[in-house]
MDAnalysis code that builds the backbone (N, CA, C; Angstrom):
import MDAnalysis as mda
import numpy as np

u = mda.Universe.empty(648, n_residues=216, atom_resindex=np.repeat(np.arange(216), 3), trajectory=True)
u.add_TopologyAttr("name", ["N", "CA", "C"] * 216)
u.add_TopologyAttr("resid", np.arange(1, 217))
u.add_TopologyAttr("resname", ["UNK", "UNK", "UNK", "UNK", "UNK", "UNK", "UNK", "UNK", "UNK", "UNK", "UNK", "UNK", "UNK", "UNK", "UNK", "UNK", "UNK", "UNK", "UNK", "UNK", "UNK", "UNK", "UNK", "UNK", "UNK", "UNK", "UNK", "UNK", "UNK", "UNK", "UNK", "UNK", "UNK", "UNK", "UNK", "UNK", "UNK", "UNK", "UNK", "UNK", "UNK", "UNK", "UNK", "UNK", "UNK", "UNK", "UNK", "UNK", "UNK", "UNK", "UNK", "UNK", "UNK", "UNK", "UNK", "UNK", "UNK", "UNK", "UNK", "UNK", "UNK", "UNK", "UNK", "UNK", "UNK", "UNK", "UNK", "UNK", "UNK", "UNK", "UNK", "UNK", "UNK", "UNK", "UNK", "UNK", "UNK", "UNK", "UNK", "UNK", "UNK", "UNK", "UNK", "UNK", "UNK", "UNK", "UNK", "UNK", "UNK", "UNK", "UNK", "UNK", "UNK", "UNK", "UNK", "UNK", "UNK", "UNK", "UNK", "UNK", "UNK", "UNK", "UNK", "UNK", "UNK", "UNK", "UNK", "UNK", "UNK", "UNK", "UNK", "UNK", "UNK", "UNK", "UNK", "UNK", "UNK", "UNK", "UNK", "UNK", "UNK", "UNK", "UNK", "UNK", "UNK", "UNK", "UNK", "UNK", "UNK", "UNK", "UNK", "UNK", "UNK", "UNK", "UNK", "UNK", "UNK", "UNK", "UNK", "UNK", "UNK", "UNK", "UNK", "UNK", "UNK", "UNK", "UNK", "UNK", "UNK", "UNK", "UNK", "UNK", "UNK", "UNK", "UNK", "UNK", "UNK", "UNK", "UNK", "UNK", "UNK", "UNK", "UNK", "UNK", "UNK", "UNK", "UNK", "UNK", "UNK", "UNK", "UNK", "UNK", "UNK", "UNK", "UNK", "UNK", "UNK", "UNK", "UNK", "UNK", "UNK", "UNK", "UNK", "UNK", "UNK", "UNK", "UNK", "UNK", "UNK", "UNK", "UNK", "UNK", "UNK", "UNK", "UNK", "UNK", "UNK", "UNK", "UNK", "UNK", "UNK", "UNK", "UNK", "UNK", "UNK", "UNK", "UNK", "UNK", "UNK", "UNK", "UNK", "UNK", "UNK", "UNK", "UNK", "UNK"])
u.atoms.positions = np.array([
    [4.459, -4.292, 10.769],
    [4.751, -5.356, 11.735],
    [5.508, -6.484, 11.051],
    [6.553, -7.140, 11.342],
    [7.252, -8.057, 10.904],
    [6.478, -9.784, 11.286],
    [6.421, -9.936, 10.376],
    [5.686, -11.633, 10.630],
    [6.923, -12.944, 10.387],
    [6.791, -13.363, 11.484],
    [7.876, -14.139, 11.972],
    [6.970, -15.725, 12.119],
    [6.097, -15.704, 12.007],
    [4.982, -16.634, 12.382],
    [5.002, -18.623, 11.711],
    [5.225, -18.133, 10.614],
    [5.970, -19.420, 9.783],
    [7.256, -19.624, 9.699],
    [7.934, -19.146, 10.698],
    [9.375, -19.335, 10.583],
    [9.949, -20.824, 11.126],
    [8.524, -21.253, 11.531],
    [8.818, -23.217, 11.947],
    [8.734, -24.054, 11.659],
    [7.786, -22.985, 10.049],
    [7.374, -24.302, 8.834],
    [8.461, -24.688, 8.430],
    [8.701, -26.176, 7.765],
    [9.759, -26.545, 7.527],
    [8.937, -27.363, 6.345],
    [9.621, -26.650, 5.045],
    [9.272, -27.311, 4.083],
    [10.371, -28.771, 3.040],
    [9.782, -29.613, 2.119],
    [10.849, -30.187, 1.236],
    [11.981, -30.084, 1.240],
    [11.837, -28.616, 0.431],
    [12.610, -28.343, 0.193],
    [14.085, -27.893, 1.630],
    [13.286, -27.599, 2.868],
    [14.843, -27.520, 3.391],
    [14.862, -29.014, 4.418],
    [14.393, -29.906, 4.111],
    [14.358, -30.798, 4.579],
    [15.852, -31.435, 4.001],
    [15.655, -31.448, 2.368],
    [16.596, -31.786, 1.771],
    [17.881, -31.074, 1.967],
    [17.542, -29.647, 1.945],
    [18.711, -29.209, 2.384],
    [19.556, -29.222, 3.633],
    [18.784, -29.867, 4.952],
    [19.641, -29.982, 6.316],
    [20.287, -31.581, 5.624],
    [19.701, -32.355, 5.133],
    [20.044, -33.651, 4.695],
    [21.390, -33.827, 3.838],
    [21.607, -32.786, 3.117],
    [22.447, -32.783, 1.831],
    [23.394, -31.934, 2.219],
    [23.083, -31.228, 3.207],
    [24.448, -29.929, 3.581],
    [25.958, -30.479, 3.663],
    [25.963, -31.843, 4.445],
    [27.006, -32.046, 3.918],
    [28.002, -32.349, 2.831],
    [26.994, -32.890, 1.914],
    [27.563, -33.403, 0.808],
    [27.875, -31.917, 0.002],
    [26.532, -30.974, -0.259],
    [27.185, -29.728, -0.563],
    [28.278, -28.933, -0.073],
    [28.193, -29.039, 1.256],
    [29.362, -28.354, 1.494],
    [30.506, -28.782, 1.269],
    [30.972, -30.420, 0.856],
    [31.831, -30.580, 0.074],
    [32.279, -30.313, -0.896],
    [31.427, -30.539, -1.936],
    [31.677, -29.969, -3.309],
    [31.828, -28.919, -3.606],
    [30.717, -27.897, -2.875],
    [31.044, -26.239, -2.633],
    [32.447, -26.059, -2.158],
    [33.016, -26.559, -1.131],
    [34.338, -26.184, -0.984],
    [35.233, -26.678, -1.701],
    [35.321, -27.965, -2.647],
    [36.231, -28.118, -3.825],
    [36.502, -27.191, -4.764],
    [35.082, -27.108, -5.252],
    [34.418, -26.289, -6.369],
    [35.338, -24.158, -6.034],
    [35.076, -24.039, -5.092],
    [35.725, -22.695, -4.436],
    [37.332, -23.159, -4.694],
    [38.667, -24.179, -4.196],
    [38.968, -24.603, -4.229],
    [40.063, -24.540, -5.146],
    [39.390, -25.003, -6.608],
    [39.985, -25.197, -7.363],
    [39.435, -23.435, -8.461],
    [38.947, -22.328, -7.778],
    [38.264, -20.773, -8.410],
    [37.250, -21.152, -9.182],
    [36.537, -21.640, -9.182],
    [35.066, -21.901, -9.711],
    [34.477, -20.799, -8.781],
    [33.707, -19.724, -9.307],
    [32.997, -18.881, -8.614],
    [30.788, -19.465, -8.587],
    [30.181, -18.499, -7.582],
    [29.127, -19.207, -7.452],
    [28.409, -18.860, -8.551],
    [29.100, -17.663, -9.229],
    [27.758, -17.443, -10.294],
    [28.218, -17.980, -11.797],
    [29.725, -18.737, -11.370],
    [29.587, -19.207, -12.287],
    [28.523, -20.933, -12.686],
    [28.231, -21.183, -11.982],
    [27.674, -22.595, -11.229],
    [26.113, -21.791, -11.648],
    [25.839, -20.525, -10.805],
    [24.476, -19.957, -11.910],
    [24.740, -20.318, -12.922],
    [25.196, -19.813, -14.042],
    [25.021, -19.531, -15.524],
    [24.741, -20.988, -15.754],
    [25.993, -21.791, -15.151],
    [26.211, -23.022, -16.020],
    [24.483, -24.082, -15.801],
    [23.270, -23.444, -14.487],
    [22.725, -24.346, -14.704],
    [21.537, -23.810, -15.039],
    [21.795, -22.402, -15.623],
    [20.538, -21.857, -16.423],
    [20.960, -22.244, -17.693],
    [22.296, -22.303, -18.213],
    [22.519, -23.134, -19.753],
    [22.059, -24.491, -19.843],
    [22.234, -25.361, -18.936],
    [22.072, -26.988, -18.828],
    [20.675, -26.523, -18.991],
    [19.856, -25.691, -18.351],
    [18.268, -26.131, -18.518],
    [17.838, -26.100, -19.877],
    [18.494, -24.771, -20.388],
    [18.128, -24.034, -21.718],
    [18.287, -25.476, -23.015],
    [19.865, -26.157, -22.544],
    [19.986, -27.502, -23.620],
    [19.038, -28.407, -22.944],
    [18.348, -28.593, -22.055],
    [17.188, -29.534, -21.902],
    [16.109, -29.252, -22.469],
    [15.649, -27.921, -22.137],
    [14.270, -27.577, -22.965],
    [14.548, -27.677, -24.739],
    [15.777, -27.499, -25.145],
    [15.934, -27.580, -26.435],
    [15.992, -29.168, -26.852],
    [16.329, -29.769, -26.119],
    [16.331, -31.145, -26.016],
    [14.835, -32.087, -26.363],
    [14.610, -31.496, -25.118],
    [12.988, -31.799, -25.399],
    [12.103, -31.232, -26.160],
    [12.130, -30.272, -26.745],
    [11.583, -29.110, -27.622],
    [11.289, -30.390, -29.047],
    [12.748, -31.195, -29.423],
    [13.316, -31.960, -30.592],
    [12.797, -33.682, -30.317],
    [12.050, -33.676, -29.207],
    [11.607, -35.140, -29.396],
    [12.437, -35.851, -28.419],
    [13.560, -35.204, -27.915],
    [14.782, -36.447, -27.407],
    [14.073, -36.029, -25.686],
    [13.136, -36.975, -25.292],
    [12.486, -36.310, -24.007],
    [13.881, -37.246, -22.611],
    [14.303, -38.379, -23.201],
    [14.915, -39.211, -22.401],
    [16.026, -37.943, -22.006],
    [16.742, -37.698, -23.191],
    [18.395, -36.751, -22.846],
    [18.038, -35.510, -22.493],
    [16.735, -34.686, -22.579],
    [16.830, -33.494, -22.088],
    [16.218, -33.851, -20.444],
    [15.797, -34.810, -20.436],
    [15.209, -34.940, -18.912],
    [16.208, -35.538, -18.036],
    [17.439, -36.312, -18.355],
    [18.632, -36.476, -18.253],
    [19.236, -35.071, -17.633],
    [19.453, -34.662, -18.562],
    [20.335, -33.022, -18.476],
    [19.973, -32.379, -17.806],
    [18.411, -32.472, -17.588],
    [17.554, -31.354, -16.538],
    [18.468, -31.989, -14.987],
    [18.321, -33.620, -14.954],
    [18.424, -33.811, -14.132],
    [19.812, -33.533, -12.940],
    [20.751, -33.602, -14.332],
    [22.014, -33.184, -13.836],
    [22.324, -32.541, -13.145],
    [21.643, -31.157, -14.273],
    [21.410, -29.582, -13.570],
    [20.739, -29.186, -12.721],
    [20.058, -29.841, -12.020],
    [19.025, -29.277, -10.892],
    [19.598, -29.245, -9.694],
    [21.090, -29.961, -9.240],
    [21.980, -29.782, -7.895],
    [22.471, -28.349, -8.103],
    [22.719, -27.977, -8.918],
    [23.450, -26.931, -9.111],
    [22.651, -25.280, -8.700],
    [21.316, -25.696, -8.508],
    [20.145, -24.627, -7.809],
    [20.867, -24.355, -6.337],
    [21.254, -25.247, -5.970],
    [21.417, -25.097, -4.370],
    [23.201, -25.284, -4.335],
    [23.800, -25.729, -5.286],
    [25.222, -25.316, -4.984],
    [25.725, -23.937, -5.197],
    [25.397, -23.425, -5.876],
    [25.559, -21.876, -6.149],
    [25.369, -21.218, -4.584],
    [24.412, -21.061, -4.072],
    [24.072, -20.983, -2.928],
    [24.765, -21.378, -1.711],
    [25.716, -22.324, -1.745],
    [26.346, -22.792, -0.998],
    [27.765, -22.484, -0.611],
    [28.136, -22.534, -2.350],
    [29.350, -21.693, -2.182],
    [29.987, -20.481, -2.114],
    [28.324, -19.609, -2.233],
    [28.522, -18.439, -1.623],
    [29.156, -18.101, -0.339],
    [28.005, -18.610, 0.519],
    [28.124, -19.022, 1.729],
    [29.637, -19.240, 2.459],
    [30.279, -20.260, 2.118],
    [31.387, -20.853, 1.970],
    [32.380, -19.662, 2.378],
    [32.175, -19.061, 1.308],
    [33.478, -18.066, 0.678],
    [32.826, -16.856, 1.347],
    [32.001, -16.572, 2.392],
    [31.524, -15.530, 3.350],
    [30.675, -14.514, 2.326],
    [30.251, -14.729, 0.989],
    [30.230, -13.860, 0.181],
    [28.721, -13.863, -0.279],
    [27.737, -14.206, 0.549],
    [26.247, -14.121, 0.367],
    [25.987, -12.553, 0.136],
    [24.845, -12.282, -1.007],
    [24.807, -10.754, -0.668],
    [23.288, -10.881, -1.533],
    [22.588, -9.806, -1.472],
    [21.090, -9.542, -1.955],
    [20.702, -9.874, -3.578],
    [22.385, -9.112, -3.807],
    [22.236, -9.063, -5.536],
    [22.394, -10.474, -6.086],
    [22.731, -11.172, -5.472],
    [23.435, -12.296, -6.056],
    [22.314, -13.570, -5.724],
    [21.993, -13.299, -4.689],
    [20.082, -14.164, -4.223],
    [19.272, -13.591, -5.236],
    [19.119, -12.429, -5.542],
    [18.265, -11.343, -6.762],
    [18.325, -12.109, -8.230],
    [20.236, -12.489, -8.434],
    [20.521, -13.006, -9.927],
    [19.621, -14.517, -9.585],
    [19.952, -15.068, -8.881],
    [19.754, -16.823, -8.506],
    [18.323, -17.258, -8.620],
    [17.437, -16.230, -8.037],
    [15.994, -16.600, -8.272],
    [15.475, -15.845, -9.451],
    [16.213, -15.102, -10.346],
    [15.284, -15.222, -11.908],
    [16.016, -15.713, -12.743],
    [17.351, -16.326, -12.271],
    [18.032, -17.569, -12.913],
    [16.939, -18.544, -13.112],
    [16.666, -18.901, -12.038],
    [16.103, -20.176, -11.581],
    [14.377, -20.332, -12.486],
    [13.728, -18.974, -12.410],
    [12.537, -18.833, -12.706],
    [12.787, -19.319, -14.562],
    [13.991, -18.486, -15.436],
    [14.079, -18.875, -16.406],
    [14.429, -19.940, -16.629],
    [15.179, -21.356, -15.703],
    [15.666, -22.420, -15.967],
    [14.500, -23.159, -16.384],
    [13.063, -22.773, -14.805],
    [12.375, -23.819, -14.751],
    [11.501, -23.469, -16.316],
    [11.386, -22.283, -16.624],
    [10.438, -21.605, -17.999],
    [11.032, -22.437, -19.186],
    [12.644, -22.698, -19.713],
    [13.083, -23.581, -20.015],
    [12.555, -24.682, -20.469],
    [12.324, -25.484, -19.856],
    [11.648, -26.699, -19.595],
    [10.139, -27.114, -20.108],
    [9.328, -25.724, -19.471],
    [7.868, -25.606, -19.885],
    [8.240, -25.194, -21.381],
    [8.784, -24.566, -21.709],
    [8.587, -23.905, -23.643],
    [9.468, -25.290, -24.301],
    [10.225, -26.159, -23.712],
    [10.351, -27.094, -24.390],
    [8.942, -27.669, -24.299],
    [8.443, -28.557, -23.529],
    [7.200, -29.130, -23.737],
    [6.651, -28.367, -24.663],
    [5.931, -27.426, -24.252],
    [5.418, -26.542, -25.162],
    [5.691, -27.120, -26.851],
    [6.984, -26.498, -26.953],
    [7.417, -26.573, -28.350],
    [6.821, -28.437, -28.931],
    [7.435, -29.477, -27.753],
    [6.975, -30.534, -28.409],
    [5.964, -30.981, -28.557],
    [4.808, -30.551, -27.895],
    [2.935, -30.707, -27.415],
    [2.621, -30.066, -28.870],
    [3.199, -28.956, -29.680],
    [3.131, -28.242, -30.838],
    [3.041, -29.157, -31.719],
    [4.012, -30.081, -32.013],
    [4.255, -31.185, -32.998],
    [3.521, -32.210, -32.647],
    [3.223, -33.002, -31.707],
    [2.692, -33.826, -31.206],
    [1.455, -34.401, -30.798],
    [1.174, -32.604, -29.746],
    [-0.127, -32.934, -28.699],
    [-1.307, -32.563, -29.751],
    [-2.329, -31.533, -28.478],
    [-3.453, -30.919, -28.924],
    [-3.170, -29.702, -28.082],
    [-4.041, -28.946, -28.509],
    [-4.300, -27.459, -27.946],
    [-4.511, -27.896, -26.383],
    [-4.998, -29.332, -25.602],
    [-5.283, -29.294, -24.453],
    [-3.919, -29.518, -23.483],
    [-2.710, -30.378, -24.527],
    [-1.784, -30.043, -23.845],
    [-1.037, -29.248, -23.675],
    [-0.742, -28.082, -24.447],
    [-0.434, -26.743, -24.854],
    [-1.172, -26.113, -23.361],
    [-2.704, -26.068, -23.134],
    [-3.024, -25.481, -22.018],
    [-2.758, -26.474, -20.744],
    [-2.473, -27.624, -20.264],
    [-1.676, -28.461, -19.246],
    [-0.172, -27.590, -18.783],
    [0.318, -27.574, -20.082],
    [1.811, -26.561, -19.898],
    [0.926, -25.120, -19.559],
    [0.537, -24.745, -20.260],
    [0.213, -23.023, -19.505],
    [-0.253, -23.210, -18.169],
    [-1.233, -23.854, -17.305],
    [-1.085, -24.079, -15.845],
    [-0.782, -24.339, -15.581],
    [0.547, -25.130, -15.562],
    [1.808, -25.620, -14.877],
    [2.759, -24.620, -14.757],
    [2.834, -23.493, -15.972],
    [3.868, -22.439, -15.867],
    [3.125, -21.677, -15.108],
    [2.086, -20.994, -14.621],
    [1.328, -20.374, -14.570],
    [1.217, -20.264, -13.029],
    [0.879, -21.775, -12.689],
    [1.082, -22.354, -11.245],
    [2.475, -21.956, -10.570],
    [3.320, -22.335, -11.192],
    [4.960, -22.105, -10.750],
    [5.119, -21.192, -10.740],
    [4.704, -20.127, -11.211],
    [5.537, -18.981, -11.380],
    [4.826, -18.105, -10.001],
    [3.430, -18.198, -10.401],
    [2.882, -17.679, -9.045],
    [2.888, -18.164, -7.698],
    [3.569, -19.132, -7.694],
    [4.310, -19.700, -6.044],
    [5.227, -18.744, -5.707],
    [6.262, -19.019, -6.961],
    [6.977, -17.861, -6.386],
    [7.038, -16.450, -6.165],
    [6.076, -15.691, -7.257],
    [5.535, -14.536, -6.928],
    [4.706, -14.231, -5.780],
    [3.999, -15.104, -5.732],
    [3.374, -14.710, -3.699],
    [4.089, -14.888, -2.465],
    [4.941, -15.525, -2.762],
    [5.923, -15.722, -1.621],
    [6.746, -14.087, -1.853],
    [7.287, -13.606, -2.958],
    [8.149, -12.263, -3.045],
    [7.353, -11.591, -2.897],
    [6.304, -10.993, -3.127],
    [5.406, -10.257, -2.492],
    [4.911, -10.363, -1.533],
    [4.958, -11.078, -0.742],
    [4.567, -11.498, 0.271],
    [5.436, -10.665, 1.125],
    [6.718, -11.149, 1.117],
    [7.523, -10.804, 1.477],
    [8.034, -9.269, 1.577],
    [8.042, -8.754, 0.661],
    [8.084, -7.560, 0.101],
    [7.165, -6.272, 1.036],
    [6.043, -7.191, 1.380],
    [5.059, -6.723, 2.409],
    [5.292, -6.335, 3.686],
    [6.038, -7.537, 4.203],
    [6.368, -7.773, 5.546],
    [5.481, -8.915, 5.864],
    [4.691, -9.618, 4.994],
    [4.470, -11.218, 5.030],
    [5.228, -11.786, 5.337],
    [4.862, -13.223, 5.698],
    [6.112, -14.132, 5.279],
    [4.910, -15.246, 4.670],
    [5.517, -15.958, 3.692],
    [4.554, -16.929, 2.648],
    [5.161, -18.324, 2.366],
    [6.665, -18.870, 3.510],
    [6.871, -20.015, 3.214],
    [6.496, -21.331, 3.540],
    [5.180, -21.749, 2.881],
    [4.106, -22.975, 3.272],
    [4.312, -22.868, 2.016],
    [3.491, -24.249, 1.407],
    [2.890, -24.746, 0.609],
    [3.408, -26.485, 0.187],
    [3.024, -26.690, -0.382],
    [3.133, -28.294, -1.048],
    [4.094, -28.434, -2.251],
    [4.218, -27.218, -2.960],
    [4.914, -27.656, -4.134],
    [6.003, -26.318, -4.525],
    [7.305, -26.163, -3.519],
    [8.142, -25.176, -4.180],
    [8.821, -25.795, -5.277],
    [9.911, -25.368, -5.923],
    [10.836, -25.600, -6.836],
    [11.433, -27.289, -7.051],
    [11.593, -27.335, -5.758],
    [12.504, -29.071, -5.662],
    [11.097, -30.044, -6.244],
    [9.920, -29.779, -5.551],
    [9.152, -30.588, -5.805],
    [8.553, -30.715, -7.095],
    [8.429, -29.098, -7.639],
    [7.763, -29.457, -9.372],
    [9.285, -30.120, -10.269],
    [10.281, -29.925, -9.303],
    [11.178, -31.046, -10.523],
    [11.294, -32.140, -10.503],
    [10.936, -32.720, -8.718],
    [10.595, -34.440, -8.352],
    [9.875, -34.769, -9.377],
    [8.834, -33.736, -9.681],
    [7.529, -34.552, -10.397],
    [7.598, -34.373, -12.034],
    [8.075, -32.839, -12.077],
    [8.269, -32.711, -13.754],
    [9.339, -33.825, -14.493],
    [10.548, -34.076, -13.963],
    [11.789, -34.578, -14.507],
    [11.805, -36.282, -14.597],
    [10.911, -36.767, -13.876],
    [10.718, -37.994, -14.166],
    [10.146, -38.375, -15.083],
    [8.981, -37.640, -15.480],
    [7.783, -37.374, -16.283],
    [8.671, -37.671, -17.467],
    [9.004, -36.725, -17.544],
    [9.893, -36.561, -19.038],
    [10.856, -37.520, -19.236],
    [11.711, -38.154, -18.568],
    [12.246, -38.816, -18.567],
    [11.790, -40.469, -19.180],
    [11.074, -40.328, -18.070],
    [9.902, -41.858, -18.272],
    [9.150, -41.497, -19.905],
    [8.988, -40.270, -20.403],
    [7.880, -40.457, -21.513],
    [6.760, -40.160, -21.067],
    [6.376, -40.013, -20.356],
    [4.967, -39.506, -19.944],
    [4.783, -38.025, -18.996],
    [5.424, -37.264, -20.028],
    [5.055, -35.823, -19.376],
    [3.895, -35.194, -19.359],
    [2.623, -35.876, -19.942],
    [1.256, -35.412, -19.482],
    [0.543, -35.550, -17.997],
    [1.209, -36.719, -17.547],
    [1.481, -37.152, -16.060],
    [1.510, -35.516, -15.025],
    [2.884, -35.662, -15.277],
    [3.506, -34.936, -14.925],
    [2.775, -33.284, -15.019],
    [2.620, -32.883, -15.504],
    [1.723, -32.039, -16.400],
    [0.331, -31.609, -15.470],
    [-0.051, -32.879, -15.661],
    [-1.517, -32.931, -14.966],
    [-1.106, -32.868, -13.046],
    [-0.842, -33.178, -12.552],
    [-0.200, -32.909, -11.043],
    [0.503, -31.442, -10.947],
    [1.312, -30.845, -11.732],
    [1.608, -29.773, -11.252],
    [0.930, -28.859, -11.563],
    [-0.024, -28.726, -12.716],
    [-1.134, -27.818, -13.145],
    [-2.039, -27.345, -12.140],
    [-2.559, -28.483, -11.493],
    [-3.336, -28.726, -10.006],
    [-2.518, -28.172, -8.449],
    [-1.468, -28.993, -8.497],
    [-0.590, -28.598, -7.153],
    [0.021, -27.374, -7.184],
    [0.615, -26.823, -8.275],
    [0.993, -25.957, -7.930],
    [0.325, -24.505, -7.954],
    [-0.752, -24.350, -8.410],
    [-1.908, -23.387, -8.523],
    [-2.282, -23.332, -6.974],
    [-3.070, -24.429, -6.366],
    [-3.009, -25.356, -4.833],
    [-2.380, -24.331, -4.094],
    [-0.782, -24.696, -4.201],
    [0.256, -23.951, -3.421],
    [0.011, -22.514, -3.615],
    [-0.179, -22.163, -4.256],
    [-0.145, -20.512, -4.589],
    [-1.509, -20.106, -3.607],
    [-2.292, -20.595, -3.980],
    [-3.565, -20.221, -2.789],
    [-3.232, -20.910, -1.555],
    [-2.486, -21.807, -1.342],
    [-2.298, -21.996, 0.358],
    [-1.288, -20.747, 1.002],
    [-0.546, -20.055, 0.098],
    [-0.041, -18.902, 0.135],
    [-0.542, -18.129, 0.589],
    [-1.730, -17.685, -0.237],
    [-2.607, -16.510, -0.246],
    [-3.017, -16.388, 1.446],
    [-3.907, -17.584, 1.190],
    [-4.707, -17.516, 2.510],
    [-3.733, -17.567, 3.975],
    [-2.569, -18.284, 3.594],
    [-1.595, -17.714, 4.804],
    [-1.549, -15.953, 5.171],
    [-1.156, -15.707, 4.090],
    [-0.434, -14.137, 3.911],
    [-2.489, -13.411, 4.581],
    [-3.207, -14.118, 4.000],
    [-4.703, -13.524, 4.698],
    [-4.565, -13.429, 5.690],
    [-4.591, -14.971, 6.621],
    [-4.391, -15.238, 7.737],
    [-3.718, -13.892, 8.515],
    [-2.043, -13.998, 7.876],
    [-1.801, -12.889, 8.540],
    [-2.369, -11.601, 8.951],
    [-2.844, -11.021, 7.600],
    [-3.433, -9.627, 7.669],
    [-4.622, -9.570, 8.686],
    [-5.438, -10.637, 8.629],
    [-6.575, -10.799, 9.560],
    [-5.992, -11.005, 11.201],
    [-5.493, -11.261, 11.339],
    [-4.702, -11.624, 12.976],
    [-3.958, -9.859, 13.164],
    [-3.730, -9.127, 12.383],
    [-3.112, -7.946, 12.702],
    [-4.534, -6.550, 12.210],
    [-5.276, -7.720, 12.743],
    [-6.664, -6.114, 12.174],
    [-6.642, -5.441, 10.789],
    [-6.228, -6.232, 9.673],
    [-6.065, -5.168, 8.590],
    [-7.229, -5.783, 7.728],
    [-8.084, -6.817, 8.119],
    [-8.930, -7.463, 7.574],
    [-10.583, -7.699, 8.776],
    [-11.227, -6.956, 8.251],
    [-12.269, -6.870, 9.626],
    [-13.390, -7.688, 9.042],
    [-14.131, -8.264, 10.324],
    [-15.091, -9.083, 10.022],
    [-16.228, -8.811, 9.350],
    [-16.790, -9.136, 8.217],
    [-18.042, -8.856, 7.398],
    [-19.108, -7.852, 8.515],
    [-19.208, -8.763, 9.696],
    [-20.324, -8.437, 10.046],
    [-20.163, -6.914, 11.331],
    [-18.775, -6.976, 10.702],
    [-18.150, -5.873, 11.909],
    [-18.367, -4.396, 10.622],
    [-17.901, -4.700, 9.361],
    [-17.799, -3.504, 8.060],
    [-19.317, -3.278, 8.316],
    [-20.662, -4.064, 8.510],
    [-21.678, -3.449, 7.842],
    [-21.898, -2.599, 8.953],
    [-21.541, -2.941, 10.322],
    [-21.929, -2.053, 11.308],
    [-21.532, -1.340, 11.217],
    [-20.207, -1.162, 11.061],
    [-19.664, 0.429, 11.070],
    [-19.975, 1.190, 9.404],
    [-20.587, 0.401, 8.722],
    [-20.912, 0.905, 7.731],
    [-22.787, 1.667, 7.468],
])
């Protein structure tokens, strides 16, 4: 059965995007324009992340949180100028979201690396549930999907752990930062779950306790 059911949720993230479409679709059509292709706009902002996490990895938390910041339009211009140029296709959504998964990983193994020199073993584990959290947002949503779920709810996709990560770092206080997405985005992953439940239970594939013992 196809679940169409959250198709009215309207999250952050495309909030920003009905908001910004125009401005992207400007630049996307320059950017096309002058032969800038979309995957080249990938690469360039899985490299920008890679010199941020290395950035920050080295102590310089101001310039790699800078750089992150640069690079984080470039998630949704790629995307745009696909579009643009009529040229959206599976493989290229396929490259964009484990682009994206390694940009944001990036970022966490910089901390990482600098919590090494710096922290304690407790911020070392702050970064492991923050990566941990993120990653499984987006893994329940693709499986989800994959299902014939649909899993787009929650509180904290992509745009939002960078509202909160990139300031952090920026400002100097990425334990902040740290501590909120460790929490929220774990959060999100189970408001997932229990959606994608929801579903299964509304289509009989989940029967009531007290219904299994009877027929049991």
């Amino acid at each position: 059965m196809s679940h169409t059911r959250d198709q009215e949720t309207k999250t952050f993230t495309d909030f920003l995007r009905r908001i910004l479409k125009g401005v992207f679709d400007t630049i996307g059509a320059f950017l096309n324009r002058i032969g800038i292709r979309p995957n080249m706009v990938t690469t360039a902002g899985l490299l920008g992340n890679i010199a941020a996490g290395v950035l920050i990895a080295t102590g310089q938390l101001l310039w790699g949180g800078i750089v992150a910041l640069i690079t984080a339009p470039l998630d949704a211009l790629d995307g745009t100028m696909a579009r643009l140029r009529n040229e959206p296709s599976r493989y290229g959504s396929f490259v964009d979201s484990v682009s994206d998964r390694y940009s944001e990983f990036a970022l966490y193994a910089g901390l990482l690396v600098y919590f090494s020199d710096t922290g304690t073993w407790r911020d070392a584990l702050l970064v492991f549930f923050a990566a941990m959290g993120s990653i499984l947002v987006s893994y329940v949503r693709a499986k989800a999907e994959a299902l014939n779920y649909s899993a787009k709810v929650g509180l904290f996709t992509r745009v939002e752990r960078y509202f909160v990560l990139i300031p952090g770092i920026i400002l100097g206080y990425p334990h902040i930062s740290l501590w909120i997405l460790a929490i929220l985005t774990n959060f999100t992953a189970l408001q997932r779950f229990w959606h994608v439940r929801k579903q299964a239970k509304e289509d009989g594939e989940i029967k009531p306790i007290r219904e299994e013992v009877k027929n049991g």
